[in-house]
N, C-alpha and C positions, 0 to 999 in steps of 0.2 A: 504493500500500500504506500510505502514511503518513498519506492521509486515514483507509483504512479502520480503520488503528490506532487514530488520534482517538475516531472514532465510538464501537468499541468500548470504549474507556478511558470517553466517557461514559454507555453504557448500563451497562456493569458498577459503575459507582459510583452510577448512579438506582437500580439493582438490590440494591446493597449495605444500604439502609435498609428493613427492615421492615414499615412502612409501606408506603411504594412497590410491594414488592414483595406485598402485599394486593393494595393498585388495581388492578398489573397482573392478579392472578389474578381479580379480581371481572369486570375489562375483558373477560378472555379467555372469558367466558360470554358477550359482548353492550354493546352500549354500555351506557351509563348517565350520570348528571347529577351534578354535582359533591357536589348534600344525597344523593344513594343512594351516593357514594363514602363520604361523609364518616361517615355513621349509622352502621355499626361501628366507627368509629373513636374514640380517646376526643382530642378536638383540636377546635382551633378552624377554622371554615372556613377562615379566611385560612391559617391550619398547611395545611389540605388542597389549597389552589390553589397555595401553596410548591412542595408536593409533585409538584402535576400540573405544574406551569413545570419542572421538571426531568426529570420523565418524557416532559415535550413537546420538550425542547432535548435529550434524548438520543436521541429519534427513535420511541420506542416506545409515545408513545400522540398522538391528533391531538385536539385540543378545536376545539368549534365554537359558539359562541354565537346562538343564536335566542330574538330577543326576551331577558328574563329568564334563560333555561335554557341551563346552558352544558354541552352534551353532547359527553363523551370515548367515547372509543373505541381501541380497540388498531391499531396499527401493525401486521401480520403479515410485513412485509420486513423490517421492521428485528430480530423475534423470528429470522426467519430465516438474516439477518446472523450473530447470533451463536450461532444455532444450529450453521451451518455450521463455525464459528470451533470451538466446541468438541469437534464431530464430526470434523474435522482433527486435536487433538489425542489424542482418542480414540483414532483410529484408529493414529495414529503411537503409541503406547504399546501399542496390541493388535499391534502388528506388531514392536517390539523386546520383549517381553514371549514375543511365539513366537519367534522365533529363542533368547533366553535356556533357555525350554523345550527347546527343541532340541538345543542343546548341551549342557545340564546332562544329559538322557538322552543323547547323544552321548559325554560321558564316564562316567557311569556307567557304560555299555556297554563303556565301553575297561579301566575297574578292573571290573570284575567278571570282564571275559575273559584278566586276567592271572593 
């Protein structure tokens, strides 16, 4: 669990910046090259491979260099790591969130029948 905590702690901070979190939405259409990440962005290439070294060491996107062309592409395990992670949470808040409904009509019910 303590690995997987890691991981998460560093996909959630590649995620935290702005930027990053472009890449990964551009990624999630398709691969692409590091000048097709870079072209909406206002930044220097080197800013943009900053960028991808962190999005790559927190597991969520993989680069592969051919010839000249260094083509990224999205991770879908690792999207789905913290997928699950937040869907976990979700669910444990939609499950004490019903029980609070429950009771809150549960007492209602008790003053309204006095």
């Amino acid at each position: 669990m303590l690995q997987d905590s890691a991981q998460l702690d560093l996909m959630f901070q590649a995620l935290a910046d702005p930027a990053r979190r472009h890449m990964v939405e551009r990624l999630s259409r398709g691969s692409a090259s590091v000048s097709q990440l870079a072209e909406p962005l206002a930044m220097s290439l080197s800013a943009v491979v900053q960028h991808l070294n962190v999005l790559e060491a927190s597991g969520l996107v993989h680069t592969e260099k051919l010839g000249r062309v260094r083509t990224c592409r999205i991770e879908p395990k690792a999207l789905r790591t913290a997928e699950h992670w937040i869907n976990e949470r979700r669910l444990n808040w939609e499950q004490r969130l019903d029980r609070l409904g429950a009771f809150l009509a549960e007492t209602k019910d008790e003053t309204e029948g006095n």
